[in-house]
C-alpha positions in Angstrom: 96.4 90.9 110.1 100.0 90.5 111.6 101.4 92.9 114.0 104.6 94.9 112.7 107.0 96.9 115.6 106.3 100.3 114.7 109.5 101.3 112.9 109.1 98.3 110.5 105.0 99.2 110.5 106.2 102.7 109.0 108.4 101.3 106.4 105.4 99.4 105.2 103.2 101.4 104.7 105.8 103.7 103.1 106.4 100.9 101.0 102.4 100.1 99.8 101.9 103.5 99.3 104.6 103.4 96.4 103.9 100.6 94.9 105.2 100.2 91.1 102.5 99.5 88.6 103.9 96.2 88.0 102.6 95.4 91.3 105.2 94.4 93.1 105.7 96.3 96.7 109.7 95.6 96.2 110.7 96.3 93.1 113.9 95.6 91.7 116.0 98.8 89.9 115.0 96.7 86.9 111.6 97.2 85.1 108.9 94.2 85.8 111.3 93.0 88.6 111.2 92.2 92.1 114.2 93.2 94.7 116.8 90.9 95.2 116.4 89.0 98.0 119.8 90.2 99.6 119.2 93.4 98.9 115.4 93.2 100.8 117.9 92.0 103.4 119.9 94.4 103.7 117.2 96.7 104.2 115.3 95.0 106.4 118.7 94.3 108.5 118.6 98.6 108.5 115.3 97.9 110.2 116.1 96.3 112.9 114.8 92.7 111.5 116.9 89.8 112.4 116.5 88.2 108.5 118.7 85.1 109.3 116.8 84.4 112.8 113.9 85.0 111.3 113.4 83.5 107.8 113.3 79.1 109.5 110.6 80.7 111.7 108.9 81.8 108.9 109.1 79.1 106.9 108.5 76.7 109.9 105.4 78.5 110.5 104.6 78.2 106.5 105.4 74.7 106.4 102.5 74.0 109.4 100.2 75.8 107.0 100.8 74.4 103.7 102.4 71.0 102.7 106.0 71.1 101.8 105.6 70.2 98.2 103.5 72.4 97.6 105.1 75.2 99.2 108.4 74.5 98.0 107.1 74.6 94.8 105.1 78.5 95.3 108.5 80.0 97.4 111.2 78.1 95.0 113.0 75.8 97.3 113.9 72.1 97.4 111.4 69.9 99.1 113.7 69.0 101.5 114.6 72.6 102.8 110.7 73.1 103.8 110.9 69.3 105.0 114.1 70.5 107.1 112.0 73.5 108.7 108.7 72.0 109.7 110.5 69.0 110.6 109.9 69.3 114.7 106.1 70.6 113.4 104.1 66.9 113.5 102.0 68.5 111.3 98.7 66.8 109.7 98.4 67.5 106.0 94.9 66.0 106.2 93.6 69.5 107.7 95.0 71.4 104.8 93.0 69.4 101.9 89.9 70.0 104.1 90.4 73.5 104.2 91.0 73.7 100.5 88.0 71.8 99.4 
């Protein structure tokens, strides 16, 4: 469970309750399509949401988690990108392939 600010909680749940049929809780003006990133940006921005100073938290946090390969791989990016985000994280990739097994 993560802890939204109230404003951003109430877009949310605004936004599961419509989700498309597709399945995707942003959907894109085009059928079978997610929203484009800058666009979810823009909207989050509207929010209150600092995107820029947000998104190398999040994928700092992501790369502690999983290991870079692999989560370049499931979000899109270069290896080195995720490298370049967890980089300060001395992270031990040993724990992940015990909790995967």
């Amino acid at each position: 469970m993560i802890a939204l600010p109230a404003q951003l909680r109430e877009a949310v749940e605004l936004l599961l309750a419509t989700t498309t049929d597709d399945g995707w809780l942003f959907a894109g003006q085009k059928a079978a399509r997610p929203m484009h990133p800058s666009h979810l940006a823009r909207r989050l921005r509207a929010f209150g949401v600092p995107v820029a100073a947000a998104r190398p938290s999040a994928l700092a946090a992501l790369a502690h988690r999983i290991p870079a390969r692999v989560l370049a791989d499931l979000l899109g990016f270069g290896a080195q990108t995720i490298c370049n985000a967890g980089a300060d994280l001395k992270v031990d990739y040993a724990s992940y392939a015990a909790r995967r097994t």
